[in-house]
N, C-alpha and C positions, 0 to 999 in steps of 0.2 A: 353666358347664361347657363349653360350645361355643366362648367365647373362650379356654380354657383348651387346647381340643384345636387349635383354627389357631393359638394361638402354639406349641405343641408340635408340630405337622407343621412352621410355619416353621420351627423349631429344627434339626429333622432334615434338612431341604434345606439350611439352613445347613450341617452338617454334612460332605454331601455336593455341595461346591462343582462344577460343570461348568465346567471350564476352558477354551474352546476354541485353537488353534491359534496365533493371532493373537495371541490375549490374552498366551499363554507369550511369544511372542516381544519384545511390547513390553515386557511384566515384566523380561525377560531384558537389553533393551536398556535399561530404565530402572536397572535395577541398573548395569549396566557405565558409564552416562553419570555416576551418583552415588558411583562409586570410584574413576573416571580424575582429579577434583580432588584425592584423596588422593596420585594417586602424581604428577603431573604439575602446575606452574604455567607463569605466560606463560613464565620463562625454562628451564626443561626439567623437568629431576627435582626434587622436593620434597628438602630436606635433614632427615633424621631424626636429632636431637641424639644420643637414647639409642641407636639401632642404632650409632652411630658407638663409644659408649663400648662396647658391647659387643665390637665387632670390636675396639678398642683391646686391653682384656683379654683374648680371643683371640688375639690375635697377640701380649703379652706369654707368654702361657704354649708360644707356639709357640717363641720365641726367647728361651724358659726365665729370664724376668725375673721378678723379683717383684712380684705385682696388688697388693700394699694397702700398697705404700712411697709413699704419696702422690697427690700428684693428676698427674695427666699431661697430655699435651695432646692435644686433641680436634682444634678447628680455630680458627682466628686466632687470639687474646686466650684461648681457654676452655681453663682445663684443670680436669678434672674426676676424681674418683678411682674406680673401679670398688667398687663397694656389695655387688654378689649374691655368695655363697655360690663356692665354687672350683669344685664341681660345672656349675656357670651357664657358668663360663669355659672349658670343657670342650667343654660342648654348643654355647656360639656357635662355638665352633671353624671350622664349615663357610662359615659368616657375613665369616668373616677371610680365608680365599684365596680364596672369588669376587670379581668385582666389585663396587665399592660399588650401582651400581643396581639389578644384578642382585639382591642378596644383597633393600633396599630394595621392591622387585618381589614378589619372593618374600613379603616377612613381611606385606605389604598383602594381596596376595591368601590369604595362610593366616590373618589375623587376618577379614578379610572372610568366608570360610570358616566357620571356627568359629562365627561370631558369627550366619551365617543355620543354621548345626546345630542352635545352642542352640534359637534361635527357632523352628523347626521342631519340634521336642520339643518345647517348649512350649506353641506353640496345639494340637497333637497331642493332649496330656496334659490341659490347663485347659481349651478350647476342643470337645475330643472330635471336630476335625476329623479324615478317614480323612486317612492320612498324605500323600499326594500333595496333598492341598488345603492340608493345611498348609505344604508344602514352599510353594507358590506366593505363599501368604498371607506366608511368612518373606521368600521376597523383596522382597515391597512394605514390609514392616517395616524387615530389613536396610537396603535404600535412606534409607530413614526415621530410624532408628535410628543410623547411622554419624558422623551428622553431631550427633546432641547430645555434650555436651563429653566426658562419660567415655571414648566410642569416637572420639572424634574427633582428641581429644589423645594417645590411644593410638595413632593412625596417624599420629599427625603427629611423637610424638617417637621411635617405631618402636619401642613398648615390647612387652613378652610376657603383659599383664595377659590381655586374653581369649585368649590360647594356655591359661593355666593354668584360666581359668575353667573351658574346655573339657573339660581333663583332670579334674576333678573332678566337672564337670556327667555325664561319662561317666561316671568310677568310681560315683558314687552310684546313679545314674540306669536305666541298660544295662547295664554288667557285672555279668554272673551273680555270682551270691551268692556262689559260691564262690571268686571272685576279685577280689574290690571290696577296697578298700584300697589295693593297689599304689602304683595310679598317683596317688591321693591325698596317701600318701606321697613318690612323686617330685615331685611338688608340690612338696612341705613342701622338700623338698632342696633342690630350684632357688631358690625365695623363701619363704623362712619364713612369711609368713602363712597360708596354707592349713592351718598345724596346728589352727587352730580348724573346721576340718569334722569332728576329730576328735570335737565337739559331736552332729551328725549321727548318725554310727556308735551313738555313745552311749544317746541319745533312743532308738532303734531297738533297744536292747542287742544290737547286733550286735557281741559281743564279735571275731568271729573274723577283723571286718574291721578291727577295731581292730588286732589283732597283726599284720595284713598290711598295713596304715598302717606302725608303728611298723618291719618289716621296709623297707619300700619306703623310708622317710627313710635309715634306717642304714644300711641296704644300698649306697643310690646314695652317701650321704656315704661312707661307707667305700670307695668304688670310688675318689672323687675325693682319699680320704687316703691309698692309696696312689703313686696316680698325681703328687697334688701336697703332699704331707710339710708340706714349710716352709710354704704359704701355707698350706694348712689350721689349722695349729696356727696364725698369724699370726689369718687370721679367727675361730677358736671360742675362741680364749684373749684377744682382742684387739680389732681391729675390730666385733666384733657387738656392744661395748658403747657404740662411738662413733655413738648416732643422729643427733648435731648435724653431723657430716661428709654427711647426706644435703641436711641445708637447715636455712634457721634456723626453727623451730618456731609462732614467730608468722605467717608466711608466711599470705597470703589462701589462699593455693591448698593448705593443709595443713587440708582438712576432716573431722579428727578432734574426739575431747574435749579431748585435748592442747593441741591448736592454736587451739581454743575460748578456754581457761584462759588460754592465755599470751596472747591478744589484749584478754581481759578484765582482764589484768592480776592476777589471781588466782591464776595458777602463772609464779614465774622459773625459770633456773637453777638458783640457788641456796638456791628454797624448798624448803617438804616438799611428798612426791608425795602426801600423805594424800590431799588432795580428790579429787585423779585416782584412785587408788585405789576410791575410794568410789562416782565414779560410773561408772565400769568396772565394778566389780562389780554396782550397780543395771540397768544396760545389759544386762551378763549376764542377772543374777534375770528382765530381763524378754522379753529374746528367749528363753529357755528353755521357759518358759511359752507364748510365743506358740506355739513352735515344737514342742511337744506337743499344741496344739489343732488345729493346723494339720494334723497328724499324723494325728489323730483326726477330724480333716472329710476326710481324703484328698486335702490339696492337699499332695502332698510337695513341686512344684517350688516353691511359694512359701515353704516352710519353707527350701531347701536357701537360697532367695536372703537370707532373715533371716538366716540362720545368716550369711550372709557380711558382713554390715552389722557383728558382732560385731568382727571384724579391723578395718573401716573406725571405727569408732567406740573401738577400744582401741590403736589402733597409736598410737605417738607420732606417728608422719606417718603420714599420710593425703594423700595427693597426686590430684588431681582425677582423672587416669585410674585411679589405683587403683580407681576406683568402676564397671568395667566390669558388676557384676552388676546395678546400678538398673536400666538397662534395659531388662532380661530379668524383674526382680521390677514393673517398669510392666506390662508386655506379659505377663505372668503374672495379675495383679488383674485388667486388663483382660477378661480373656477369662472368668473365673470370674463378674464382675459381666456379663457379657453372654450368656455360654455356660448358664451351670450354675447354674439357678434355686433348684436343692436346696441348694445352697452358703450356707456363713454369711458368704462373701465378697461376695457376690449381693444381699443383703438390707442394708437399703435402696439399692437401687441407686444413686440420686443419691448416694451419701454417698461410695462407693468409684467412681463418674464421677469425681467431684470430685477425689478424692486423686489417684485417679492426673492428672488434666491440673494439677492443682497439681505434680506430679513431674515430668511432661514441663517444663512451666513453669521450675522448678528445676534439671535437669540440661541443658535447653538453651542455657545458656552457661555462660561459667566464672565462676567465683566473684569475679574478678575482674573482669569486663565493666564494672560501673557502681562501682567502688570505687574510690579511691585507695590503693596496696598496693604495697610494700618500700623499703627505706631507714626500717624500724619506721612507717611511715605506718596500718599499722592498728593503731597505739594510738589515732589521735586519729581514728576512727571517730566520727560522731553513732549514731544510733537508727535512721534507713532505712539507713544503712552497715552496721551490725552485722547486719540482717536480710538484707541484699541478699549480704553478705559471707560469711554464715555459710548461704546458703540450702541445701547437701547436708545441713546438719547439721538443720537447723529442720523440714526436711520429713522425712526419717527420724524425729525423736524424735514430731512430729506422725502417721505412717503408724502408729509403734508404738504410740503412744495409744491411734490407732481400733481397731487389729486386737486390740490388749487388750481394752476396755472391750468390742467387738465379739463377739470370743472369747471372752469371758468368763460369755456368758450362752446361748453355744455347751454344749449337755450331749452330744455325741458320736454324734450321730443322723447316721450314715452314708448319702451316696447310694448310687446302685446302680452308681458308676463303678468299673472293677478298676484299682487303685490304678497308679500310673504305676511306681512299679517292681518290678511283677509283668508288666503289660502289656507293658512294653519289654526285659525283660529280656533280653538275649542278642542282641537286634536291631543 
């Protein structure tokens, strides 16, 4: 009993980190020394492949050209064709008359941004740190955090993956009840995958934010079908059927099922999509599930981050930055198996140690680091190739395992934490 009350006073002074003066300021410096290699190399500014196509399609729609006649050109040899939704092309807008560093500048520091908010909310919520300590705790993460491949390739090709996280980590999370959905919705507008948080809502039977989802998509696409007529009908009648103009599907760095199948050789072209089908829906049946118990233990941020594995595991592509929510579902488990003993995330604690540095493990580089890959070279994978190849995918299907069989002998015996979005709501 006496070990039982000094590991629970420890707990509580964990809780209540004392920060001193110093300490912010090196935090604050070690952050900014771990984001200057993102914007900066020895020869000046870093080049962001995908900001560039964005500004490209911005400045087509400024000079009222049509985005999806092709592929255009980028810079030297690349020409690449604009993918996102017309609403996308719209909002880069601002992106296309500044300067390219500037604009570059800018989406580092907004994607650096977001990604210590999330982080913050979430030692906050799993961790039960008072918010100030987690703020602090988010910056040694964020520093941490930016440089495994999801976020890293995110700032390197200047893409919007954790902008959108953001906005749905918010909608779900902090906005009041009576206006959650929205921006979940504009989500969905800007990049289609976010419709499956519409899972989320569901679980919750939050009907109300389900119809403010479904406004929030229609809404913004209809802003952008008026404004742009011809390319809209071009991409919802047309382009959104062409997934093979994103990349070729075998691709190492396409860590879907998808892209699983056709390396395995198991899905072409011109097979049937049955199998894919089949274990998409299996994927489904079992993050469902996870993400009802999770529900039921009060860890909503780690359900919100399953819930996102669904897109990553069902899209036909799955592109390595696409994976910007691991890190946030690492740094989620973590704190549950350290923080919150009452937790069935908690229990056996070696076991969820283990998973998660098997994930740091995993998303610390790309999927390609130790492979041979393109020019169809990951056909002829061996057996450490196909593990080492396919490692986003192995350790996801491995996390949902544990948190099943884990969860599963979870009977709904609630801590005494107020759940995270009650506690945050409105903040």
């Amino acid at each position: 009993m006496q070990t039982k009350e000094v590991a629970s006073a420890r707990l509580e002074n964990f809780r209540h980190l004392k920060i001193n003066l110093p300490v912010k300021i090196a935090l604050s410096v070690l952050l900014v020394l771990s984001v200057l290699p993102k914007i900066f190399n020895t020869r000046g500014f870093h080049y962001n492949l995908d900001l560039d196509v964005y500004r490209v399609g911005a400045q087509r729609v400024l000079d009222g050209q049509e985005l999806y006649s092709g592929h255009f050109h980028i810079i030297g040899d690349t020409y690449l064709p604009f993918t996102y939704p017309p609403i996308s092309a719209l909002l880069f807008t601002p992106l296309a008359v500044m300067p390219y560093n500037l604009a570059a500048v800018l989406l580092v520091c907004a994607t650096v941004t977001v990604t210590w908010w999330v982080l913050a909310h979430t030692v906050h919520a799993a961790a039960r740190l008072d918010r100030p300590s987690a703020g602090w705790v988010a910056v040694i993460l964020t520093a941490v955090l930016i440089h495994l491949s999801p976020i890293h390739t995110t700032l390197a090709y200047g893409q919007i993956n954790v902008l959108l996280m953001g906005m749905v980590f918010v909608d779900a999370l902090v906005v009041p009840r009576r206006y959650r959905g929205l921006l979940t919705g504009a989500a969905v507008a800007i990049k289609l995958t976010p419709a499956v948080f519409g899972l989320w809502f569901l679980l919750r039977k939050d009907w109300g934010s389900i119809l403010r989802m479904g406004v929030g998509t229609l809404g913004t696409t209809a802003l952008a079908w008026l404004i742009l007529p011809r390319d809209s009908l071009e991409y919802w009648t047309h382009t959104l059927r062409e997934t093979g103009r994103i990349g070729n599907h075998e691709y190492a760095l396409n860590q879907s099922i998808n892209g699983l199948l056709y390396r395995f050789g198991l899905r072409t072209d011109d097979s049937s999509s049955l199998l894919w089908v089949v274990l998409v829906c299996v994927s489904l049946a079992v993050i469902t599930f996870v993400m009802i118990k999770l529900l039921e233990a009060q860890a909503p941020v780690v359900a919100l981050c399953v819930n996102s594995l669904f897109a990553l595991l069902a899209s036909p592509i799955s592109w390595n930055h696409h994976w910007s929510w691991a890190p946030v579902l690492l740094v989620a488990l973590a704190c549950y198996a350290i923080a919150d003993p009452t937790s069935p995330l908690a229990t056996p604690r070696w076991l969820w140690v283990a998973l998660v540095a098997l994930g740091f493990a995993a998303f610390a580089f790309e999927p390609t680091a130790f492979v041979p890959f393109q020019e169809q070279r990951e056909f002829e994978w061996n057996a450490w190739q196909a593990l080492l190849g396919n490692s986003y995918l192995w350790w996801t299907i491995l996390a949902l395992l544990v948190m099943t069989v884990r969860l599963a002998l979870y009977h709904g015996k609630t801590s005494d934490k107020t759940p995270v979005s009650e506690a945050s709501a409105g903040a």
